[in-house]
C-alpha positions, 0 to 999 in steps of 0.5 A, a space after each residue: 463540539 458536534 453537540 453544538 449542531 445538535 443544539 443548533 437544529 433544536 433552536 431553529 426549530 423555536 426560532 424559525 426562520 430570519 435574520 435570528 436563525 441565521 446568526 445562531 447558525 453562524 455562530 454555532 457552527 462556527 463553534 462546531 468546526 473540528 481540524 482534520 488534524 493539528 498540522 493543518 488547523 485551517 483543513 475541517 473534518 466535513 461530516 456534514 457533507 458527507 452525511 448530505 452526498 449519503 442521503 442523495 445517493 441511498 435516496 438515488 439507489 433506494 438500498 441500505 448502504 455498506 459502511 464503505 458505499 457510505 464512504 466512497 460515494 459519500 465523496 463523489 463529486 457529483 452525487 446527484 447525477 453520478 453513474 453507480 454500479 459496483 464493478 462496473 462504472 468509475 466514479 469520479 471523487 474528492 479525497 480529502 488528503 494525500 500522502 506520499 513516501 519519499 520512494 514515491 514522492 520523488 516522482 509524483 512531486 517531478 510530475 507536480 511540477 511538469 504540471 505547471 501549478 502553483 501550490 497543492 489543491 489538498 493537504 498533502 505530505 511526504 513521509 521519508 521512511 523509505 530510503 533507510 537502510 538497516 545495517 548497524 542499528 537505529 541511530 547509525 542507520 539514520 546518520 548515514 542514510 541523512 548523508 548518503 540520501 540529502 539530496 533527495 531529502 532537500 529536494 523533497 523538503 524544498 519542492 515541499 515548502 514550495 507547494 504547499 506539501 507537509 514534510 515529515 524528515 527522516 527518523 519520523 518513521 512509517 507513513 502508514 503509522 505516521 497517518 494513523 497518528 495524526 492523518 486517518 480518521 472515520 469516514 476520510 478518503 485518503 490516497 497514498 503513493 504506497 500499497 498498504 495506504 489502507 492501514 488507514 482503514 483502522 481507523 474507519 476510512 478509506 485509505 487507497 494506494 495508488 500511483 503517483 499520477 493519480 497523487 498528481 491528480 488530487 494534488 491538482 484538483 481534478 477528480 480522481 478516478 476509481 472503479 466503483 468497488 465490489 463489497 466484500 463482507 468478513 463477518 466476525 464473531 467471537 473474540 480473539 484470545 491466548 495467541 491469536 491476534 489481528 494478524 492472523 484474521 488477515 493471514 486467514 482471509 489471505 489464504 482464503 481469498 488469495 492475492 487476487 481474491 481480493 481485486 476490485 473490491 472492498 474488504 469491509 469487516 463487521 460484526 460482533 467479533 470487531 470489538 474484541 480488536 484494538 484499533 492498531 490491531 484493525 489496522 494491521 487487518 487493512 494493512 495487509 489487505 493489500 496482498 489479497 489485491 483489494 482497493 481497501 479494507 475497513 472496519 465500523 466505528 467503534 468504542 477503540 477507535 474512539 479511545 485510539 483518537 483520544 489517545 493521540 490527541 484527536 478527542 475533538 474529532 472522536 466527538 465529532 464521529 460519535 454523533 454522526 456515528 450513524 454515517 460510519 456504520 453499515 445501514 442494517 441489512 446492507 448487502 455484500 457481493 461475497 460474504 466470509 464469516 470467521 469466528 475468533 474463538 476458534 482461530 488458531 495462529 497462524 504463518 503464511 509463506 515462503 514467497 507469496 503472503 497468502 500460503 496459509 499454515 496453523 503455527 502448529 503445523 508449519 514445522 511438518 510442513 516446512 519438513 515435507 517441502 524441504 523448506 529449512 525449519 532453522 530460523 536465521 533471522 526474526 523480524 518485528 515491525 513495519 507498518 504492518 506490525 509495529 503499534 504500542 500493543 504490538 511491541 508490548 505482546 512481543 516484550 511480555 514474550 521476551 520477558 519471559 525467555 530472560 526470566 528462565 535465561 534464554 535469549 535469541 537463537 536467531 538473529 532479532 531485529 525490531 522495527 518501530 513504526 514511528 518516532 513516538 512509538 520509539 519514545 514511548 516503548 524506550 520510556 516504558 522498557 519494552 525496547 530494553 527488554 527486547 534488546 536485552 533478549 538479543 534484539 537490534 532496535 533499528 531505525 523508525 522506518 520501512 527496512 528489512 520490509 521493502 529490501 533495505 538490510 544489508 544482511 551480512 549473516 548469510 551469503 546470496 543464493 544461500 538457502 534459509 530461513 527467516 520469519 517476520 511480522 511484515 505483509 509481504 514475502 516475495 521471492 527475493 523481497 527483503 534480502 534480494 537472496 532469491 533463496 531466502 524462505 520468508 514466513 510472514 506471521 504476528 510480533 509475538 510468534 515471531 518472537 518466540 520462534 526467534 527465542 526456540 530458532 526453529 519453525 518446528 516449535 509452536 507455542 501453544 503446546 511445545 516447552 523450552 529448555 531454561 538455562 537451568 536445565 528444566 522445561 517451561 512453557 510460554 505463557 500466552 502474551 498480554 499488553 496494554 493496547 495504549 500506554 497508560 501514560 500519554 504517548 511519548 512524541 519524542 524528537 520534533 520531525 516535521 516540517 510545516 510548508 510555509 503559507 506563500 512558498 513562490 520564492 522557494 527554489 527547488 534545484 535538479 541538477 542536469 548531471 545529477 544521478 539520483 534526480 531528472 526532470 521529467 520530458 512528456 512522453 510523445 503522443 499517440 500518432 493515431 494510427 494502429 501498433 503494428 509488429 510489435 516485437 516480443 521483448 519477453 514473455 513472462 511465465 508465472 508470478 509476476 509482481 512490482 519487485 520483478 518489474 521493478 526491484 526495490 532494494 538497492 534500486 530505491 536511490 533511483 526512484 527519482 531518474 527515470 533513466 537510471 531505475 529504467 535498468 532494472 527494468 523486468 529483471 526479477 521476470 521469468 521469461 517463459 524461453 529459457 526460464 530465466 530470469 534478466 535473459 532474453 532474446 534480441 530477435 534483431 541480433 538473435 543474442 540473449 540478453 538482459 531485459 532493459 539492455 535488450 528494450 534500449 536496443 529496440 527504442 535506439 533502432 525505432 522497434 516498439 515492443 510489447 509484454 505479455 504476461 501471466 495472471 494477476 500481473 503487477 501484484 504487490 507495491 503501489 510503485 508507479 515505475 514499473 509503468 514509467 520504465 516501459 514507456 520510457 523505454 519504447 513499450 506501447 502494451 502489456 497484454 496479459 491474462 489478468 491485471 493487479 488494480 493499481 498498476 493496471 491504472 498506473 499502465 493507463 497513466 503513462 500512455 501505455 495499453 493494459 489489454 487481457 486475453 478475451 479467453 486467457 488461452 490465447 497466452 499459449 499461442 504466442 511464441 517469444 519470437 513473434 509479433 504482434 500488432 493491435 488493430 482497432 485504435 481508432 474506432 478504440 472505446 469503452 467495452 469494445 474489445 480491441 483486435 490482435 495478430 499475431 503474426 508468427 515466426 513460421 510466417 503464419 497469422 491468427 487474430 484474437 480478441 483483448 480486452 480492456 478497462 478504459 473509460 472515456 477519460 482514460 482513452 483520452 491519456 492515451 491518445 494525448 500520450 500520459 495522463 500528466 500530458 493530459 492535465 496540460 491540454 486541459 489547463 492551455 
């Protein structure tokens, strides 16, 4: 198709200028339009503006550009006159599409529809993959999930139909997978209500997560906000071989750079080694960038993407991007704030964990450790899947495992379970045998969603606080994340080493060098996996699940009932009365890892994710308070008794006392979940002062009215007692770059002042005066 633009600039040339030119041009370009996908045949792939806002801002900055500068400011709303410096200023964007799990979506479309808008601004959609619980099996689980969720799955599917918002139903599978397939394309800014929305990044673009607020925001056709990003460049060389896959570059870099190495930039990835990964396998990579705190991950357009767009019935837009490949590539000679170089060939597999994703080991060497930790080398449970994990090449690499376990009679010694990313994946692995391989070794194919992954299992083989052992192709580990056992050691690695340390039970076996007993008796050794990255035959799309909005929605009606308990309607948080916070109580001072699941678990609490009352229960309960280290107990300096976090928060709102968190580094690492910045407003909460802040829950903090403010000397977190209260003073004179001031007023009536820092810019100091980001948006539209 593109090809026809090409042409075009050529005739205009011999034709000049008039009439004539303009009617080819006309017609040509017409020819030329691309969809940006086959739901939305009327939405264009606009690489021509892309390429335009490109070339004003390397004209305006006068430097090679990296491939994600291209991107991102490829998108900005005003080019021309838009402040740029990395690290520094926030650049107001167009994303092209949102998507939304149905954990999220709940309240991002509640807050649609306080905002008073008629319809959507942008393609959007809703994927439901996150309210299914694993419990027997695929079909079982989906049934009763349909049942125990239809409420939530109608008013998604109804708030969808009126807004203008695609509906993928329950069984579709896993938004990441789902948007790999259909969605994500080179050079597309896409924002998601998930954290490992930069799977996308696999294929070329730029794929965000972020909370639903600023869903909202897009949804609505304001510009979104985003720090301008740090660019931080992985250089590949060499290639990947034997046992070693995508999954462990992205387990390397993660032991690298840590979960906060990460915050504020771009991982983009480059070089000759690139080519030796499939485009599932470069999506694995973003996928799992995540847990090193980056906005987003990226890789080049290449030869892979291009066959994976084929593939999946994008061919047209695969043309499009080869002759604007120019657009999707790093300029030569661009430049990084921080540069790593892996070589692939000398990469070993490797697993990461128990509880934070970025404790690197080598396979080989996990056993030993696990052994001088006290950690349990007895595997329990090994899991494949999620979006992290769950591609064509993935499940092939773990069959061509599996295949060989049967062949010399050996199955799981461990409990086994696999998840398929998406319902076309499902298919197509049912109609090419992996999936009866893997049964037959002694698997459990469970339902086309999230899962055991983000807490949805009903685990029946160990009793809670029973100390174990489980080994997963995931991205996350947290304490007490997949089971709510606080004692489950998680170890996050590849399909197919999970599979074989599933098959040997044991973290102490590697198999590169280590040999299995047969059932015959005699010793056989693994042989390195290989399979197809793309089935041979066309994919399999299997069962039709999605729900296209009509064109006129104005006559749908959406219902939430008043006594419903899985959904309310949203009241506007109060406004900021201008005056200074002054002694605000302590409701906990967290020690240590804090991240979304401690503030606002998963797991059961998912059914909650649209009544802000109900899910604020869970308020802060996974938090250590640094007084007693416990967790869910902390004092009521009113009524001097210990308590639960969210009982002890009502208590202060019911009796006018708003309160403050402190806390530790990287605070809010992990999901996208905008909740555990709804619960503390909704609950009285003004601040949470800290020494550092995760990207996206920093921003949701800044949405819902509330104060993320840092130590100015991270120091100071020692000098404030549970006990005492503190006041923030400044408010009025509040502005961008100057740091707020803080009393401490002391349990031993004593006080000192120190110095917060913060992040806002004039926009976002604005939601804090009008009270929410969302309350914002209304003074604007009136």
């Amino acid at each position: 198709m593109a090809s026809y633009c090409l042409l075009l600039s050529r005739l205009q040339q011999v034709l000049g200028h008039g009439a004539r030119r303009y009617h080819v041009s006309a017609v040509l370009c017409q020819r030329a339009k691309v969809a940006m996908s086959r739901f939305e045949p009327e939405n264009y792939v606009n690489y021509e503006v892309l390429q335009k806002n490109i070339g004003i801002v390397r004209k305006r900055l006068n430097r090679p550009l990296a491939l994600s500068e291209k991107i991102v400011y490829g998108h900005l709303d005003d080019p021309a006159k838009q402040d740029i410096e990395r690290g520094k200023t926030y650049l107001r964007l167009r994303p092209n599409r949102v998507a939304m799990q149905d954990a999220t979506a709940q309240m991002a479309m509640l807050q649609f529809i306080s905002s008073g808008l008629p319809k959507v601004a942008v393609p959007s959609t809703i994927h439901c993959d996150h309210l299914i619980e694993a419990q027997l099996g695929g079909d079982k689980d989906l049934r009763r999930a349909k049942d125990v969720n239809q409420e939530v799955y109608n008013f998604l599917a109804t708030s969808g139909a009126k807004y203008g918002v695609g509906f993928w139903k329950p069984g579709s599978g896993i938004i990441h997978q789902i948007i790999l397939e259909n969605y994500a394309y080179p050079g597309v800014l896409l924002i998601g209500t998930d954290s490992h929305t930069p799977n996308g990044g696999g294929l070329g673009g730029i794929c965000i997560g972020v909370g639903g607020a600023d869903a909202v925001d897009v949804m609505a056709g304001i510009p979104w906000e985003l720090k301008c990003p740090k660019v931080i460049g992985v250089k590949l060389t060499g290639e990947l071989s034997g046992w070693t896959s995508p999954k462990d570059i992205i387990l390397k870099v993660a032991g690298i750079l840590t979960v906060k190495g990460g915050t504020g930039a771009i991982v983009e990835y480059h070089g000759p080694g690139v080519d030796s990964i499939s485009c599932t396998g470069m999506a694995t990579i973003c996928n799992m960038g995540a847990e090193i705190g980056a906005t987003t991950s990226i890789f080049p357009y290449n030869e892979r993407m291009k066959k994976y767009l084929t593939k999946t019935g994008r061919g047209e837009i695969a043309g499009l991007a080869e002759e604007f490949k120019q657009d999707l590539v790093p300029d030569e000679g661009c430049e990084y704030d921080q540069l790593i170089e892996l070589n692939l060939s000398e990469l070993k597999p490797h697993i990461n964990g128990p509880f934070t994703p970025d404790l690197a080991n080598p396979v080989s060497e996990i056993g030993s450790v696990a052994q001088e930790k006290g950690w349990p080398v007895d595997i329990k449970v090994g899991l494949i899947g999620s979006c992290t994990n769950s591609s064509y090449e993935d499940m092939g690499r773990a069959a061509a495992v599996a295949k060989q376990a049967l062949a010399n009679g050996l199955k799981c010694k461990s409990l086994f379970t696999i998840t398929p990313g998406s319902e076309q994946i499902r298919a197509t692995i049912e109609r090419d045998g992996y999936a009866k391989v893997l049964r037959d070794v002694g698997g459990v194919v469970l339902a086309n969603a999230c899962g055991p992954c983000i807490g949805q299992w009903d685990r029946k083989d160990i009793k809670k606080g029973e100390k174990n052992t489980i080994v997963t192709s995931y991205n996350r580990n947290f304490t007490g994340r997949n089971d709510a056992n606080p004692e489950t050691h998680a170890f996050v690695t590849s399909p197919e080493i999970v599979t074989a340390l599933a098959i040997a039970g044991t973290l102490k076996f590697n198999p590169e060098t280590d040999h299995l007993i047969g059932a015959d008796g005699k010793k056989f050794k693994l042989d390195a996996p290989d399979a197809d990255e793309l089935p041979r035959l066309d994919f399999d799309p299997g069962q039709d699940t999605y729900q296209d909005p009509p064109k006129d929605g104005s006559g749908q009606r959406v219902d939430v009932s008043p006594t419903s308990q899985r959904l309310q309607l949203l009241e506007p948080f109060d406004k900021w009365d201008g005056k200074d916070l002054e002694d605000l109580q302590i409701l906990i001072k967290v020690k240590g890892k804090c991240t979304t699941d401690h503030i606002s678990a998963a797991g059961p609490w998912l059914k909650f994710r649209g009544h802000l009352d109900n899910i604020s229960n869970n308020l802060l309960i996974g938090a250590i308070n640094i007084e007693n280290n416990k967790a869910n107990s902390v004092k009521n300096v009113l009524t001097q008794e210990f308590g639960a976090v969210p009982d002890t928060a009502r208590y202060y709102k019911k009796h006018n006392n708003k309160w403050v968190v402190i806390g530790d580094e990287n605070y809010g690492e992990g999901s996208s979940r905008e909740h555990a910045a709804l619960e503390p407003r909704h609950l009285g909460g003004r601040a949470i002062i800290t020494k550092s802040f995760a990207r996206i829950h920093e921003t949701n903090l800044k949405k819902q009215g509330l104060l993320p403010l840092t130590f100015a000397n991270p120091a100071d977190y020692d000098k404030i007692h549970p006990e005492d209260k503190i006041s923030i003073v400044g408010l009025k004179d509040f502005r961008p770059g100057q740091p707020l001031k803080c009393v401490i007023k002391h349990q031993n009536g004593s006080e000192e002042s120190i110095l917060l820092n913060h992040t806002f810019n004039e926009t976002q100091i604005e939601w804090f005066k009008a009270g929410s980001a969302l309350n914002r948006m209304k003074e604007l539209q009136h």
